[in-house]
C-alpha positions, 0 to 999 in steps of 0.5 A: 688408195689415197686420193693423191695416189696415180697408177702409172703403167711403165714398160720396160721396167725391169733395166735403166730408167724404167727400173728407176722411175718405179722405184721413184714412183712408188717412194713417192706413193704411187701405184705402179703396173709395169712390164718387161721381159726378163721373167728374173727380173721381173720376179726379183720386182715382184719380191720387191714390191708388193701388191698393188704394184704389180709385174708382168713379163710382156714383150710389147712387140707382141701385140697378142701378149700386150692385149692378154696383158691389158686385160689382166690388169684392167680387169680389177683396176682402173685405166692407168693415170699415166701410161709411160711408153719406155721399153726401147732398143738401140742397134749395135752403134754400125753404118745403117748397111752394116745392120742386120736385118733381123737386128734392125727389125727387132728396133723397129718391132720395140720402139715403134710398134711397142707403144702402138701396141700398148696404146691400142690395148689400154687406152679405150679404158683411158678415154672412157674413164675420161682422162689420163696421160699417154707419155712416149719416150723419145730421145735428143736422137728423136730431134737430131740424128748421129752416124752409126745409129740410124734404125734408133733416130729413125724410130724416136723420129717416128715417135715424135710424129707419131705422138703429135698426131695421136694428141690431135685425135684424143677426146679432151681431158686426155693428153699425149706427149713425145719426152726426150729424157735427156742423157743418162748413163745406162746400158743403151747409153754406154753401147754408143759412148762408151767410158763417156758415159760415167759423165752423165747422171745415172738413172737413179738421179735422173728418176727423182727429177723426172718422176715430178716433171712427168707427174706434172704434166697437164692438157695445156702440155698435149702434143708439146715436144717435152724434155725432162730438164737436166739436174743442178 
């Protein structure tokens, strides 16, 4: 493996921007373990990418499939360079009353205990391999709130606070951040906006500019609020 060369571990890549970042990843030469839980496709990125890359359908919401996950790859690989947290769900855009329980729990379960999960299971290898970058994906919604959307901010808030205080607790040569992406045009994204989607970057051309500002953060970058700056 090139001495350039960063295993990056994603969630969620089987759709939108984590689909995005591992191809943008590997066309750059990085290795990437990713997870999701579409078993098509995650089979269509196994045929895609070839060893060492390497597809795994997991639900991060279940803690005992995160852990049999971690053990799998950490078994013959190092502990991941990056760790990227960014497997979410949005809610059906309603009035926070208007929200079924079960509907408002699977947001919870994905985008708050999902990277609890993921972070409990992998990074003990992280902080004794003695460094890596844990990146948690949060959003504008992470930093300002919207009608119609509530379970959603209230989990990338909790990301937000969540993270700086992780960074606090990791031993130097470690490193975690809260990212606001910024918007782009997926899925999630159309369920809330719409046609008004189609203004904004797809996931594609958001990927080229977001794998480079991700591959450069450092330690001077622990706990900082980040956001991935808009393209020209």
């Amino acid at each position: 493996m090139p001495a350039n060369c960063k295993t990056i571990l994603i969630t969620g890549v089987s759709r939108g921007c984590g689909r995005a970042l591992t191809e943008e990843f590997i066309r750059l030469g990085h290795v990437v373990l990713g997870c999701g839980r579409s078993e098509q496709k995650i089979a269509a990125l196994r045929q895609q990418f070839a060893a060492p890359n390497d597809f795994a359908v997991v639900d991060v919401a279940n803690d005992a499939q995160v852990a049999a996950w971690a053990v799998r790859v950490l078994a013959d690989r190092r502990a991941p360079d990056l760790l990227l947290n960014n497997a979410a769900l949005i809610n059906r855009t309603a009035a926070l009353w208007e929200v079924p329980a079960r509907e408002y729990s699977d947001v919870i379960d994905v985008n708050l205990k999902g990277p609890v999960n993921v972070i409990r299971h992998f990074l003990p290898a992280m902080i004794q391999r003695g460094r890596g970058v844990i990146v948690n994906f949060s959003s504008g919604w992470g930093r300002s709130t919207d009608a119609g959307v509530a379970p959603y901010c209230a989990t990338k808030w909790a990301i937000e606070g969540l993270t700086q205080s992780l960074a606090q607790e990791l031993p130097p040569g470690l490193v975690a951040v809260p990212l606001n992406p910024g918007i782009i045009n997926t899925e999630m994204l159309r369920s809330c906006f719409g046609g008004g989607a189609a203004g904004y970057p797809s996931p594609e051309e958001w990927a080229k500019i977001a794998a480079l500002f991700v591959l450069k953060i450092h330690a001077a970058d622990n706990g900082r609020p980040l956001t991935v700056p808009a393209g020209n």
